[in-house]
PARO-559014 format. One line per field, with one value per atom (N, C-alpha, C, O): residue number from 0; chain; y, x, z. Coordinates in steps of 0.05 Angstrom, whole numbers, padded with zeros to 5 digits. Atoms other than C-alpha are relative to their C-alpha. Example, Ala and Ser with C-alpha at 12.3 -4.5 7.8 and 13.67 -1.06 7.14 Angstrom:
2
seq <- c(0;0;0;0;1;1;1;1) $
mol <- c(A;A;A;A;A;A;A;A) $
north <- c(-00024;-00090;00024;00024;-00024;-00021;00022;00044) $
east <- c(00018;00246;00018;00039;-00016;00273;-00015;-00005) $
up <- c(00000;00156;00000;00013;-00001;00143;00014;00018) $
//
This chain:
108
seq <- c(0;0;0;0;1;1;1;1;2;2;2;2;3;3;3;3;4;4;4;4;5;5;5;5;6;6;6;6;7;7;7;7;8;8;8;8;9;9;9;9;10;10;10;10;11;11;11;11;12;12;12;12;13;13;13;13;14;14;14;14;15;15;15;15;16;16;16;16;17;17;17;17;18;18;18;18;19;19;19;19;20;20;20;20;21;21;21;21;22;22;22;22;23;23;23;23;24;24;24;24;25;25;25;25;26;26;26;26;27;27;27;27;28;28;28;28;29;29;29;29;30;30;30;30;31;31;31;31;32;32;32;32;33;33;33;33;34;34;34;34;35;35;35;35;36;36;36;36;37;37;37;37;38;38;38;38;39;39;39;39;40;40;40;40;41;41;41;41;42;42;42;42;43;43;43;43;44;44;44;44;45;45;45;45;46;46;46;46;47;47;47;47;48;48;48;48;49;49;49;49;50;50;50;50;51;51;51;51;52;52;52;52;53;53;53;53;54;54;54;54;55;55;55;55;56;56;56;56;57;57;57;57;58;58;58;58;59;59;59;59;60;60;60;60;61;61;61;61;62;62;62;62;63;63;63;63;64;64;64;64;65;65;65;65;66;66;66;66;67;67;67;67;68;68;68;68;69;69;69;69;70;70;70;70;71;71;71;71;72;72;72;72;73;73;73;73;74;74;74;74;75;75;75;75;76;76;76;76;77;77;77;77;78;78;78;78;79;79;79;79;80;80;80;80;81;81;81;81;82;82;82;82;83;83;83;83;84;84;84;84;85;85;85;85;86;86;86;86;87;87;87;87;88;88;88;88;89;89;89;89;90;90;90;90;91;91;91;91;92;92;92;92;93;93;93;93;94;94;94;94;95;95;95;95;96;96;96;96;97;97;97;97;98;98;98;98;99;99;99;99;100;100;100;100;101;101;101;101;102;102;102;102;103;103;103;103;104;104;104;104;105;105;105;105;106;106;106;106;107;107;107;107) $
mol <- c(A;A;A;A;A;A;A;A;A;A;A;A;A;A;A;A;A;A;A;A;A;A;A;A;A;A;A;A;A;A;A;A;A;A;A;A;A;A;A;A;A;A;A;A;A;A;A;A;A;A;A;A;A;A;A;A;A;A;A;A;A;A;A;A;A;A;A;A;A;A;A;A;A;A;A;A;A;A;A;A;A;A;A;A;A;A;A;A;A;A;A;A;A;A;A;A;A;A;A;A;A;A;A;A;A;A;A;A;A;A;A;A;A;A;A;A;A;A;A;A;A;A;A;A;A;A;A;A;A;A;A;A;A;A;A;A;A;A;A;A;A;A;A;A;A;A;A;A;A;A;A;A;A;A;A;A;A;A;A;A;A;A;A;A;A;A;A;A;A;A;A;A;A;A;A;A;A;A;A;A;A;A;A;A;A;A;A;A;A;A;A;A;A;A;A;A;A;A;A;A;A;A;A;A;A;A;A;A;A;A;A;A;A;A;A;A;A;A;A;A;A;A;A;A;A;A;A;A;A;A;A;A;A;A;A;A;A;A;A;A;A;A;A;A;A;A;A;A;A;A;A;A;A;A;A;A;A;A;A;A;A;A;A;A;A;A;A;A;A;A;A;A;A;A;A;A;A;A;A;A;A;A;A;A;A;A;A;A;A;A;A;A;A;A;A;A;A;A;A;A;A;A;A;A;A;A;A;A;A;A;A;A;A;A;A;A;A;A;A;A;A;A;A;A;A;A;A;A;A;A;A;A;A;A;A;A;A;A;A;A;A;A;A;A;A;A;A;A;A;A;A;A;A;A;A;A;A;A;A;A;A;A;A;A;A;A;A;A;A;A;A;A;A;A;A;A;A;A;A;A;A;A;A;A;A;A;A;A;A;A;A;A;A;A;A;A;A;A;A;A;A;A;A;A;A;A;A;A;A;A;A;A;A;A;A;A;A;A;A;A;A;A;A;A;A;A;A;A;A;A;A;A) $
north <- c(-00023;00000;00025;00030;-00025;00067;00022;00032;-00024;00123;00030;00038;-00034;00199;00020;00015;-00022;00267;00016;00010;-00021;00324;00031;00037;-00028;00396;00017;00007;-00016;00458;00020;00032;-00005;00494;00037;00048;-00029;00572;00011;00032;-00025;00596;-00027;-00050;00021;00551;-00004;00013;00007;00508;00003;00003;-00005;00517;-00016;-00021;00031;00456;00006;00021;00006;00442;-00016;-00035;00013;00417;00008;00028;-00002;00406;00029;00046;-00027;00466;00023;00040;-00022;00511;00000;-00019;-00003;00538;-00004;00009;00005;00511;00001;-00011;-00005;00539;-00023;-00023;00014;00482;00012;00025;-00010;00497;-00025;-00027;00030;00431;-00033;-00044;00027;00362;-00018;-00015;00030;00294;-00007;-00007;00012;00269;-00031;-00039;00029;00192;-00014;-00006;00022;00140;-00012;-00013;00021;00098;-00028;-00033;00019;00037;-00001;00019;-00011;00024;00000;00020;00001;-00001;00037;00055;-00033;00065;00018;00034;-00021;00109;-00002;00016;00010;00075;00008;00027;-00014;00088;00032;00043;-00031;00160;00012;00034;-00012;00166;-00004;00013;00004;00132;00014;00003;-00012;00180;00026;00044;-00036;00246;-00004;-00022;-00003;00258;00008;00017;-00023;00286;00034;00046;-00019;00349;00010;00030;-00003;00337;-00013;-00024;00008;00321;-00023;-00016;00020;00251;00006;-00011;-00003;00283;00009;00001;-00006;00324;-00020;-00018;00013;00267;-00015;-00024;00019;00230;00009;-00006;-00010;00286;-00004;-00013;-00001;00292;-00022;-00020;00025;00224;-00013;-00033;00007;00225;00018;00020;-00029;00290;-00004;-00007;-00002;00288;00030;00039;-00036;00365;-00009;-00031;00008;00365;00030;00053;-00026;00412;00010;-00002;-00012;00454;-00025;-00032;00026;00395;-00031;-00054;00031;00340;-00020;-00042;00017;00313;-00001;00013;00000;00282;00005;-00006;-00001;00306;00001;00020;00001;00282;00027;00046;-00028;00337;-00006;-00019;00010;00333;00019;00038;00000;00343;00032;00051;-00025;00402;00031;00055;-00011;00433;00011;00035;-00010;00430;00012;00028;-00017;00459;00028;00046;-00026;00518;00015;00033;-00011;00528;00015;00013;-00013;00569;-00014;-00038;00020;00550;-00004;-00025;00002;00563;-00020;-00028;00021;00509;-00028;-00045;00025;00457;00004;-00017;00001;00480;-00019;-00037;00009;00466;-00027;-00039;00012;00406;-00018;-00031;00019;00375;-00001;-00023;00006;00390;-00016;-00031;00022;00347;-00033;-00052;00025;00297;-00011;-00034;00017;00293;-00011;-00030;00003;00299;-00034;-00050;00024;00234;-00029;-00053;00022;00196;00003;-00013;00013;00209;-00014;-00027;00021;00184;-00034;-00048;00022;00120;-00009;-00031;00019;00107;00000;-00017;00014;00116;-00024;-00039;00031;00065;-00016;-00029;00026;00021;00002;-00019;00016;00027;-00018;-00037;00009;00010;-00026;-00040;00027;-00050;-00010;-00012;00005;-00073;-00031;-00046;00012;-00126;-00029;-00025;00018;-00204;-00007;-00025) $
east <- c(00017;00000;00018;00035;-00019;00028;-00008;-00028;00011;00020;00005;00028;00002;00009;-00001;-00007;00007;00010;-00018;-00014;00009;-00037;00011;00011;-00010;-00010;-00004;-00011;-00007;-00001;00017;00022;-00018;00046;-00001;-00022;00009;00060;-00002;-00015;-00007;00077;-00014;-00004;00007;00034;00018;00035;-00024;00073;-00022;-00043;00010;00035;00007;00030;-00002;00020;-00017;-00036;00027;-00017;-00009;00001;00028;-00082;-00021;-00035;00008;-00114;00008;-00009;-00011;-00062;-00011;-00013;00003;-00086;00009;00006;-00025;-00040;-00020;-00040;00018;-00069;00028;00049;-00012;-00040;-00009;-00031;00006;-00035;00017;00038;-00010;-00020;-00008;00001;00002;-00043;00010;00002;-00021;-00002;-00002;-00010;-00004;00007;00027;00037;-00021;00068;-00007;-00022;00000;00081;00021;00044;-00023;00118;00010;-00009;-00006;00156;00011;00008;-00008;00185;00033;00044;-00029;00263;-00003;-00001;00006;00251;-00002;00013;00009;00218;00017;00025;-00014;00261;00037;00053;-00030;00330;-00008;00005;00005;00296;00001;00015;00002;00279;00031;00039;-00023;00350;00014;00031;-00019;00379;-00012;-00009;00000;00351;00009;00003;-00017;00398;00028;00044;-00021;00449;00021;00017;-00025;00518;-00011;-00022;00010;00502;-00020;-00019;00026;00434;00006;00027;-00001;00415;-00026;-00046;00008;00385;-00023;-00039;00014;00349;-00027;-00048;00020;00307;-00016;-00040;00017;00291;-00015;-00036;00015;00267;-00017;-00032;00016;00228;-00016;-00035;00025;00190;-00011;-00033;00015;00172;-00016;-00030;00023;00142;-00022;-00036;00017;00098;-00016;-00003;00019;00041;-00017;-00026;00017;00008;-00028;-00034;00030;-00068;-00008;00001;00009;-00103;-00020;-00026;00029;-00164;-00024;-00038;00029;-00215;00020;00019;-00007;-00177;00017;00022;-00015;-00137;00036;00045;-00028;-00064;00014;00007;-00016;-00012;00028;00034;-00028;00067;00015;00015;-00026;00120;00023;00041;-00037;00177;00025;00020;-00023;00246;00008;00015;00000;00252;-00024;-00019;00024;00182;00017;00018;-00014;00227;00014;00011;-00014;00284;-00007;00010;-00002;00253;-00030;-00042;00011;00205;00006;00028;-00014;00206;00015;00014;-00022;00255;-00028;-00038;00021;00191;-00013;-00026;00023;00156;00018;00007;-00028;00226;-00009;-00013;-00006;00217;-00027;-00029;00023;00142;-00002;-00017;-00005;00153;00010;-00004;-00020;00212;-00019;-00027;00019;00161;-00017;-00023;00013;00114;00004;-00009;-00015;00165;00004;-00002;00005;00175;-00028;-00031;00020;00105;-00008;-00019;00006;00099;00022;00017;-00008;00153;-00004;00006;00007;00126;-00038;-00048;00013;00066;00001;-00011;-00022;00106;00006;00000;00000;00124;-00016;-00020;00025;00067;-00020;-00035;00011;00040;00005;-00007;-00017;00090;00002;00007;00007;00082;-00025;-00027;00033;00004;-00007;-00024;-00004;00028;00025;00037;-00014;00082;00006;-00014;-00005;00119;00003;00003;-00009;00134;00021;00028) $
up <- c(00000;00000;00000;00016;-00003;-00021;00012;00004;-00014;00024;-00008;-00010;00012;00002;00026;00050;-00009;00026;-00010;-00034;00019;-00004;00012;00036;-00016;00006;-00024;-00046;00015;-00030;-00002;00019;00018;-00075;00014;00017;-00014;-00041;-00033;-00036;00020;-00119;-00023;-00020;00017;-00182;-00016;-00025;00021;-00226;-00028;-00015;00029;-00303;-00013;-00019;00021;-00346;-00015;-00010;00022;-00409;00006;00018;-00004;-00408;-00018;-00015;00023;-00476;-00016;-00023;-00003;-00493;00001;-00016;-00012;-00454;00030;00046;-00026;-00392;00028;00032;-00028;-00321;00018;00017;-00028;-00258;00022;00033;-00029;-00202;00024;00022;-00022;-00135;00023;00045;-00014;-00107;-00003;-00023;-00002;-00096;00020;00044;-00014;-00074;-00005;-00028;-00003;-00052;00012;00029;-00013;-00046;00005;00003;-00011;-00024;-00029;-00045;00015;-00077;00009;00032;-00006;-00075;-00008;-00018;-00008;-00070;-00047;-00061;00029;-00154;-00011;-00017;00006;-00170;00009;-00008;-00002;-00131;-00017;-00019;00015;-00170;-00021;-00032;00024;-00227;-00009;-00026;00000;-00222;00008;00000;00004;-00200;-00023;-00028;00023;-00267;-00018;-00040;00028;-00314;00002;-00014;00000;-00283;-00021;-00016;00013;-00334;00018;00041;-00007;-00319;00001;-00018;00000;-00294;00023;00037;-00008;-00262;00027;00033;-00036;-00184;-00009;-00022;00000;-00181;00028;00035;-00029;-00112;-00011;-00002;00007;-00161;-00014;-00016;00015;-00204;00021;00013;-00023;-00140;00011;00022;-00001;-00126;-00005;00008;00023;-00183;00006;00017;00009;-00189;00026;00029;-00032;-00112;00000;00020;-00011;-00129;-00028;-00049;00019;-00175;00005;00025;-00001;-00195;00002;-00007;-00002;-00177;-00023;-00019;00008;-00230;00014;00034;-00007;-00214;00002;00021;00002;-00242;00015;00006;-00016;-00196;-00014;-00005;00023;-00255;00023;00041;-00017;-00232;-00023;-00044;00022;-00278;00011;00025;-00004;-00269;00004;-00012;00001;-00243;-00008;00002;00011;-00287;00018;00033;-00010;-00266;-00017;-00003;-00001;-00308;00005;00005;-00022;-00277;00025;00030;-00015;-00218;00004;00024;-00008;-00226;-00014;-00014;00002;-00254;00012;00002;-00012;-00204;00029;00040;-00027;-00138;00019;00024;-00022;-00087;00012;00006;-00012;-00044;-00002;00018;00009;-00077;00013;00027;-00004;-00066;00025;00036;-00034;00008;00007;00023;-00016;00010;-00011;00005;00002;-00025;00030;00045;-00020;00025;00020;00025;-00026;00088;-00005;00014;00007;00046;00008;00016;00008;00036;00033;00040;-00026;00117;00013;00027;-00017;00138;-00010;00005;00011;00087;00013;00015;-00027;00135;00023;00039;-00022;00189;00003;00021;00008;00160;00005;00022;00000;00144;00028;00037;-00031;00215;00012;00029;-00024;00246;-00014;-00002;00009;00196;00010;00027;-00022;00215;00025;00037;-00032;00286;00003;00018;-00003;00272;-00001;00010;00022;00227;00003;-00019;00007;00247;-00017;-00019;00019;00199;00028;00052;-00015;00227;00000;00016) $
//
């Protein structure tokens, strides 16, 4: 079972949507799996931070009409730091999620 966060964005990131420009400002952050997060790190070139690609690939944009649309890696780096910050608090509030799962549940 994958566990999420929902939060929002202090500054909107802008995606197409049947091209025409939609401001989101709302997100889900999730958990991956160790698979998924290796992955999202093997597609940083020379150059690039493998932290953002691991980002992205934990944060799905919410539009206006509830639609989920992928945050790419360059989405990120050219959005607000503000956004990276409100992001990362996402990213803890979603482990401590995570452990209090696992205290609830723990494993045998």
């Amino acid at each position: 079972m994958k566990l999420s966060v929902l939060g929002k964005l202090p500054v909107p990131i802008t995606i197409l949507k049947n091209n025409k420009a939609v401001a989101c400002t709302q997100v889900q952050v999730s958990d991956l799996t160790t698979l998924e997060l290796f992955k999202a790190r093997q597609q940083a070139k020379d150059g690039e931070f493998w932290l953002l690609y691991e980002m992205a690939a934990k944060t799905e944009l919410i539009d206006p009409d509830g639609a989920f649309h992928t945050l790419t890696y360059e989405q990120l780096t050219q959005c607000s730091s503000a956004n990276f910050k409100a992001l990362e608090a996402l990213e803890f509030d979603l482990t401590l999620k995570l452990e209090a799962e696992s205290l609830s549940n723990p494993s045998n």
